[in-house]
matplotlib code that plots the C-alpha trace (Angstrom):
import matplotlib.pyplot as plt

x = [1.8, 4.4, 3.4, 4.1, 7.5, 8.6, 7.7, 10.0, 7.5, 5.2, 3.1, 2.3, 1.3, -0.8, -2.7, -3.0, -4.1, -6.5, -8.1, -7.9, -10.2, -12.7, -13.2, -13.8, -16.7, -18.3, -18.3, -19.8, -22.6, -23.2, -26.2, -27.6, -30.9, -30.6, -32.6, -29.7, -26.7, -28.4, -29.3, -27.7, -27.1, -27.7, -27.9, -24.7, -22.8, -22.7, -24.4, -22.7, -23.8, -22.1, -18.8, -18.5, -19.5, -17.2, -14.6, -15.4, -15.7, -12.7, -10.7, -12.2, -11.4, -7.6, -7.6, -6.4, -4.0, -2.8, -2.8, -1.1, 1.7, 1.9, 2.7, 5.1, 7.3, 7.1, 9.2, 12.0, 14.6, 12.7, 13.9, 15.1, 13.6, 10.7, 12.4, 11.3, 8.8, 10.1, 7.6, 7.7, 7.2, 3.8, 2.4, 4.1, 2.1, -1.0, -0.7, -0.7, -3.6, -5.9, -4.4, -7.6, -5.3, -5.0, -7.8, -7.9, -10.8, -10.2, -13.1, -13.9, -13.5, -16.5, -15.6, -15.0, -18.5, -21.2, -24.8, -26.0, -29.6, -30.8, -30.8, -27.7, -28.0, -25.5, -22.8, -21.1, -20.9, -19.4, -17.0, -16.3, -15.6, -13.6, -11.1, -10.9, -10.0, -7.6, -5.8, -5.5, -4.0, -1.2, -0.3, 0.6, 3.2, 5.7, 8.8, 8.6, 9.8, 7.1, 9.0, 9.8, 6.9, 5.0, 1.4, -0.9, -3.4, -6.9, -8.4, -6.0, -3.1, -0.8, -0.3, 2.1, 3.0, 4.4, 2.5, 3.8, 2.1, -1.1, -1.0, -0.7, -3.1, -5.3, -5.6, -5.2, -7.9, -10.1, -9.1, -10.4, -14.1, -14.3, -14.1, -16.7, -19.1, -18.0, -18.9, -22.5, -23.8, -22.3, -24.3, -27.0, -29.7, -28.7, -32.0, -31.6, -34.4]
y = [-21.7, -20.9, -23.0, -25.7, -24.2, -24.1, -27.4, -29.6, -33.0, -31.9, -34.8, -34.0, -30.3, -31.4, -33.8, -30.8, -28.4, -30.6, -31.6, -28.0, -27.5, -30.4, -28.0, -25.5, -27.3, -28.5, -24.8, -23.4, -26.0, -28.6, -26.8, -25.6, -26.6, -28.4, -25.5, -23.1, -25.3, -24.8, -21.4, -19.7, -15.6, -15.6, -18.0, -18.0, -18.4, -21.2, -22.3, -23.4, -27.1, -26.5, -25.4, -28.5, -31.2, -29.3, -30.1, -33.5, -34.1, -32.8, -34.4, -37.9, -36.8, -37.4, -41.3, -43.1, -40.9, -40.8, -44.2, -45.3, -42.1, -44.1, -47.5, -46.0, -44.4, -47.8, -49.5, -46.4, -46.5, -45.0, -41.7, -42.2, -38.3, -36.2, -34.1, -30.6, -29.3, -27.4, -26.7, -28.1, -25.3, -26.0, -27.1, -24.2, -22.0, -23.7, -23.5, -20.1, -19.8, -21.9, -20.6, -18.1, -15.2, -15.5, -12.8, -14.5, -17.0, -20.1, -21.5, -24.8, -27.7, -29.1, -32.8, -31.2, -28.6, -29.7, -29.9, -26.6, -26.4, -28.9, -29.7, -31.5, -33.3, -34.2, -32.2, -31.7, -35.4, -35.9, -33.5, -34.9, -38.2, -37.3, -36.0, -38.6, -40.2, -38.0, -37.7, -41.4, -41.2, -38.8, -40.8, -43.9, -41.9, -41.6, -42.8, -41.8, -38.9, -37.0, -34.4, -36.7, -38.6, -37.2, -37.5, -36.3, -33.8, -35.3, -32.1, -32.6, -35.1, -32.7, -30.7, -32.9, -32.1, -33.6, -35.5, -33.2, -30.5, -32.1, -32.7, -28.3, -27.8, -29.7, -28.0, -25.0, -24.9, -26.9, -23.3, -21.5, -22.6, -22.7, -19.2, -19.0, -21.3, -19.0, -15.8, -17.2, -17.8, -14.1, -12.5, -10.8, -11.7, -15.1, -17.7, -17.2, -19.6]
z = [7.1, 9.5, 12.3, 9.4, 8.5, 12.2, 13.3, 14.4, 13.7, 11.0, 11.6, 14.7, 13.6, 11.1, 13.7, 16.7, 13.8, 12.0, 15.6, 16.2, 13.2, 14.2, 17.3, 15.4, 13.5, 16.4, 18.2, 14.8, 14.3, 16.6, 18.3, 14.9, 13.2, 10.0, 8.8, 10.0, 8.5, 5.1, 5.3, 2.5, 2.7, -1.0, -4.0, -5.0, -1.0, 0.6, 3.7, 6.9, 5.3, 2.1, 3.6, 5.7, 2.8, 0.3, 3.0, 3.5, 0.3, -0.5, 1.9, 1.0, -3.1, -1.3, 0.1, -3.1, -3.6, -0.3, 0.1, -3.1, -1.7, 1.5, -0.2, -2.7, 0.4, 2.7, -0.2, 0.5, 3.7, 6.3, 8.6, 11.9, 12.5, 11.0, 8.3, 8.5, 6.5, 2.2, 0.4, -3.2, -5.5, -6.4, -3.1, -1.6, -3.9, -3.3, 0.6, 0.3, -2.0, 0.0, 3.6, 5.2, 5.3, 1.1, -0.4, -3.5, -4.0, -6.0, -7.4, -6.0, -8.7, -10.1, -7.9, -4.5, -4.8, -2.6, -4.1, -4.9, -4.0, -2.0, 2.1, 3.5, 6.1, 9.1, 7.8, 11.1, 11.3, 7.6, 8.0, 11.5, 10.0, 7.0, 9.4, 11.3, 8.7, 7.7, 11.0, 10.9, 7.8, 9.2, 12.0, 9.8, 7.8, 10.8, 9.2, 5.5, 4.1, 3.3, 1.4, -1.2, -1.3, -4.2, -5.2, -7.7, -7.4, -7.6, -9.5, -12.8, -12.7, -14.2, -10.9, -8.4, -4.6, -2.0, 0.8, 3.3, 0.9, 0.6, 4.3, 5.1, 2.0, 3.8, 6.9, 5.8, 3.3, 6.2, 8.6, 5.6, 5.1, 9.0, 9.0, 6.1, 7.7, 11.0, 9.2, 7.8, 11.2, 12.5, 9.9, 11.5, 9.1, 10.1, 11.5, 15.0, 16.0]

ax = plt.figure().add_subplot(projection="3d")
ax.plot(x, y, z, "-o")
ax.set_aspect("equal")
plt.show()
């Protein structure tokens, strides 16, 4: 969260971080198996699979509400600087619950859970994509104020942030379930072959 609160261009923190996680992906599972991807250290984990399509799908669950943000800010004076990242209340405290340092865990909602029991396949490549998307996204809202732009939450529309908050969540929650997916493979009971 701090890199975030000591940026001076939050956009372009969000970008380098969320590229940062994309590496991270690709170093985790590029040279796995599908069988290894969707190995599962017990029923009730998640595979390397599952970690990545929860957050692809989760990201994705975000476009209609980031895109009906970015239209509501284009019709507002734009900033001739990138305002530094505050935390809204709510977004604040949801950064910090999702953020890989947090040891709470914060069941995932039943529209952002990947299938439970079957194979997934190319999830590298769908959570590769959705941030793609998602860094696209970032870049074209250089010139709004994204502290003031305010969306709603996808999971229940009475929770509200800002886009700037949704942006952090984002990678924040993505550094998160990197290190879970990193952790499955580390496991020593873990397919090696």
């Amino acid at each position: 969260m701090k890199q975030f609160l000591d940026s001076s261009d939050l956009l372009n923190t969000v970008v380098s971080e969320s590229e940062r996680n994309t590496e991270t992906a690709r170093a985790v599972a590029s040279d796995l198996t599908e069988v290894q991807l969707n190995w599962k250290p017990a029923p009730e984990q998640w595979s390397i699979a599952q970690c990545l399509e929860h957050l692809a799908i989760s990201t994705n669950g975000f476009d209609k509400y980031f895109q009906l943000a970015l239209e509501r800010a284009r019709t507002k004076p734009s900033v001739a600087s990138p305002p530094p990242y505050k935390p809204s209340m709510m977004g604040g405290w949801l950064a910090k619950y999702v953020a890989p340092a947090s040891p709470r865990k914060l069941p995932a909602p039943k529209i952002f859970r990947p299938p439970a029991g079957s194979s997934i396949d190319k999830s590298l490549d769908l959570f590769v994509g959705a941030q793609t998307k998602f860094i696209d996204f970032v870049k074209r809202c250089a010139g709004i104020d994204y502290n003031k732009t305010r969306l709603r939450s996808p999971v229940t529309p009475l929770m509200r942030y800002s886009l700037a908050d949704a942006f952090v969540i984002t990678v924040l929650h993505g550094q998160r379930h990197l290190g879970q997916a990193r952790r499955v493979r580390e496991m020593p009971q873990f397919p090696r072959s």
